[in-house]
C-alpha positions as CSV (number, residue, x, y, z in Angstrom):
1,X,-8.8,8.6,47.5
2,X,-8.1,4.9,46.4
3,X,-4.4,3.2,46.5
4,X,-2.1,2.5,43.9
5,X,0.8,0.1,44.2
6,X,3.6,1.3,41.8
7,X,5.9,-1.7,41.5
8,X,9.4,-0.2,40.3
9,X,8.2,2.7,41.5
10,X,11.6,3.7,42.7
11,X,12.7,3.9,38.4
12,X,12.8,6.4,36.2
13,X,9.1,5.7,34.7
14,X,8.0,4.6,38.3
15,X,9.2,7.6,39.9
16,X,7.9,10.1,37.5
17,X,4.7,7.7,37.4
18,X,4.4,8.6,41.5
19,X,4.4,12.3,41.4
20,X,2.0,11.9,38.9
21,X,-0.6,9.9,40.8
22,X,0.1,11.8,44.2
23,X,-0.8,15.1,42.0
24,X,-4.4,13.7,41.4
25,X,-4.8,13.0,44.8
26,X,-3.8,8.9,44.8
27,X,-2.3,7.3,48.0
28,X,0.5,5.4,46.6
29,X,2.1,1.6,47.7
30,X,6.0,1.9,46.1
31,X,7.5,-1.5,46.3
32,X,11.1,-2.1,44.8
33,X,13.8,-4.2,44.8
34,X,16.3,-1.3,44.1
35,X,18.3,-3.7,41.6
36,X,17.6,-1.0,39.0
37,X,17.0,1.8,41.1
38,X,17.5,4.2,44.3
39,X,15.6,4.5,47.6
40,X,16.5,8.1,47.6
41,X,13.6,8.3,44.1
42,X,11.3,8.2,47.3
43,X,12.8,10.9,49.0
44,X,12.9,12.7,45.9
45,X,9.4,12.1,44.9
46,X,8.2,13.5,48.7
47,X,10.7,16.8,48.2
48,X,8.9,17.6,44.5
49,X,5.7,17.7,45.9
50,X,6.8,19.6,49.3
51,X,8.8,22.2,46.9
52,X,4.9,22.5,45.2
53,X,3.4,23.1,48.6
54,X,2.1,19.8,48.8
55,X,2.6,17.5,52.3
56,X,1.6,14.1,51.0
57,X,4.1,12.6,53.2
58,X,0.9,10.3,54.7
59,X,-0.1,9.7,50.8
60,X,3.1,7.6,50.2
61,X,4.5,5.0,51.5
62,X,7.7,2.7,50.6
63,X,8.3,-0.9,50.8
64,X,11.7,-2.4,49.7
65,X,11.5,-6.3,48.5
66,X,11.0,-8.6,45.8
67,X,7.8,-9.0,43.9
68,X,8.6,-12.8,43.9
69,X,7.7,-12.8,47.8
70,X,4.5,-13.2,48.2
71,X,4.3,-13.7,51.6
72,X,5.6,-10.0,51.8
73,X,3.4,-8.9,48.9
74,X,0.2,-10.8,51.1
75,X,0.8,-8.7,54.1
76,X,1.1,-5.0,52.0
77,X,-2.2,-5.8,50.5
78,X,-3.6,-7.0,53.7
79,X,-2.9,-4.2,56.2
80,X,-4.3,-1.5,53.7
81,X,-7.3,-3.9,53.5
82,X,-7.0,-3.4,57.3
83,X,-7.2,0.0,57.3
84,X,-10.5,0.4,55.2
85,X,-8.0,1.2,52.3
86,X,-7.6,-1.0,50.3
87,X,-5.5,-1.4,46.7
88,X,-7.6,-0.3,44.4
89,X,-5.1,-1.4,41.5
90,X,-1.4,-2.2,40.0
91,X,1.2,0.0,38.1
92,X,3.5,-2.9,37.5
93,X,6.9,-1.5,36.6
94,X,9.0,-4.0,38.3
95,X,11.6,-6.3,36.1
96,X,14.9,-6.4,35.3
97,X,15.1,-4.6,31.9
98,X,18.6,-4.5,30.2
99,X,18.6,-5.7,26.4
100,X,21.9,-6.7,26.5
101,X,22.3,-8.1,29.8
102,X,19.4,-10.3,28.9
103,X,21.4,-12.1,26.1
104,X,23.9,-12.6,28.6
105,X,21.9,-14.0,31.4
106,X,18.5,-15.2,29.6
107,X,17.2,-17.6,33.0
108,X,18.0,-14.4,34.9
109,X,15.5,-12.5,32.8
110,X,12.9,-15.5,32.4
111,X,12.8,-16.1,36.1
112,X,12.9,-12.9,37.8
113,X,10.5,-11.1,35.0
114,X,7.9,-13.9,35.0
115,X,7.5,-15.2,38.1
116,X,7.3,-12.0,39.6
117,X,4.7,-11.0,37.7
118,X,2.7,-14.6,38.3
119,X,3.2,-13.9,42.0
120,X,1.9,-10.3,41.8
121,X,-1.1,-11.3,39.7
122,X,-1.9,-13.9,42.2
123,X,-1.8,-12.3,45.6
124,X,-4.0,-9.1,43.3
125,X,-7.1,-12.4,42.9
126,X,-6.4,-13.4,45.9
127,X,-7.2,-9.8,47.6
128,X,-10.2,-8.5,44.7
129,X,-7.4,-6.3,43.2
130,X,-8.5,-6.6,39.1
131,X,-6.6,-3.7,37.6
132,X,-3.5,-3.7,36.6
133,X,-1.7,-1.5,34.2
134,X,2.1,-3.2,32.7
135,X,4.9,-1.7,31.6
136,X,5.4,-3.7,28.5
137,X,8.0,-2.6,25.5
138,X,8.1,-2.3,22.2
139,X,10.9,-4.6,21.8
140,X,7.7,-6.7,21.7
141,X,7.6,-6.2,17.5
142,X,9.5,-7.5,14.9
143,X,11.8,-4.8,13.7
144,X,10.7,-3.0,10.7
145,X,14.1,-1.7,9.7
146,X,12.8,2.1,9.3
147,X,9.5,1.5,9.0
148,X,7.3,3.3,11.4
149,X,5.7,0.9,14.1
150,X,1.6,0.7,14.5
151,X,0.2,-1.0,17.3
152,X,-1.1,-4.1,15.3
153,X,2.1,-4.5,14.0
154,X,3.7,-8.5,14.0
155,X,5.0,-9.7,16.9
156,X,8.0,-11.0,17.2
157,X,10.7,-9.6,19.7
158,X,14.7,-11.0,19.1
159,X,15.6,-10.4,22.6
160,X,14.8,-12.5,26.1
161,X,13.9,-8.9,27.5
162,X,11.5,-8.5,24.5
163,X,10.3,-12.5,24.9
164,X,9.9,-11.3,28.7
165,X,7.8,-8.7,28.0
166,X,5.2,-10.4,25.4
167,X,5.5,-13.3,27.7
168,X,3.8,-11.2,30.5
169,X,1.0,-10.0,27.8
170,X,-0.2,-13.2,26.7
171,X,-0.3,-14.1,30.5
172,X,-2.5,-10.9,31.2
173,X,-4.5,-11.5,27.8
174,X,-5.1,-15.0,29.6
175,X,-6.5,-13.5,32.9
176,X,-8.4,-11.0,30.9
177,X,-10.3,-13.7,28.8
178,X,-10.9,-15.7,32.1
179,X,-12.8,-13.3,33.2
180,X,-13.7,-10.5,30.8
181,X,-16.3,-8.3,33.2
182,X,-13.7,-8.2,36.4
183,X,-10.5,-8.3,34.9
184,X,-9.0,-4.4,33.5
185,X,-5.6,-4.9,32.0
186,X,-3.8,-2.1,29.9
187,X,-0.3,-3.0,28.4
188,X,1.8,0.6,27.4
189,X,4.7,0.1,24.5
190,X,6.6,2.5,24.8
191,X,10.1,2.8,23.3
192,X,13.3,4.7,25.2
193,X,12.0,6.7,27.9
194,X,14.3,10.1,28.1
195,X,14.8,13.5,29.8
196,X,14.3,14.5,33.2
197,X,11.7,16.2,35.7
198,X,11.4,20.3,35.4
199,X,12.6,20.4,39.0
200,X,16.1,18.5,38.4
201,X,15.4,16.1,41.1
202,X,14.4,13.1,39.1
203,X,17.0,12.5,36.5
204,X,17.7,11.0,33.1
């Protein structure tokens, strides 16, 4: 079955994301800084599917590090191109992701969120990796007061998190129009994520 790399995988989306993938069968890459998140989401992850009679311990693996590193990002895709396995493509997750904090701290959220994401996209060309789905926002759109939000809605985001975010699209719409019949690039809106996984084990 083909390889995944989940960046952020240790998250909430991320996590839930993984037990998702390893239920169809997908070997999974889960590569995290832990600045948002737990290494014990990994352990977690493995003890959902082992309570569902699944052993997909050999289907997952974990790597702790920044996205920014390419050296470190080089050498995951190159040992599973080693191993006649190679990443197939990207769940990219990964950012720092805090409205608030990002009005604060606006270089922390320009820096970290975009030049991970350049460094990812270039190590992917570099190893033939040309799918990639992103985690986007809809803190992407110009508030509509109560208005209901469609997809072709303005866009206009008020926040360095939201700027982030659409930053990243017109980046990936970039890549995309570079190269229309290689590149596949799906950005997901989504507004506040809630609840938890039926087993308890994967939180709010």
């Amino acid at each position: 079955m083909k390889t995944v790399l989940v960046t952020g995988g240790c998250g909430y989306i991320g996590s839930h994301t993984c037990v998702c993938l390893l239920k169809k069968g997908y070997n999974i890459i889960i590569i995290d800084s832990l600045v948002n998140s737990y290494k014990s989401s990994h352990l977690k992850i493995l003890e959902i599917l082992r309570n569902e009679g699944k052993e997909i311990s050999n289907m997952i693996s974990f790597v702790e590090g920044d996205l920014r590193n390419k050296k470190l990002l080089s050498e995951i895709f190159e040992a599973k191109k080693k191993e006649g396995n190679p990443i197939s493509s990207v769940i990219h997750f990964a950012g720092l992701k805090s409205i608030e904090e990002s009005i604060k701290s606006p270089l922390k959220y320009w820096e970290t969120n975009i030049e991970s994401t350049l460094s990812l996209l270039s190590v992917m060309d570099k190893y033939e990796c040309y799918s990639i789905i992103f985690s986007s926002s809809a803190t992407v759109y110009k508030p509509q007061n109560l208005s209901l939000i469609k997809e072709e809605d303005s866009l206009e985001p008020l926040t360095p998190y939201g700027k982030t975010k659409l930053s990243i699209e017109f980046i990936l719409k970039d890549l995309y129009a570079s190269n229309i019949k290689k590149w596949r690039i799906g950005n997901l809106r989504y507004f506040n994520p809630v609840g938890a996984h039926k087993s308890g084990l994967l939180g709010e």
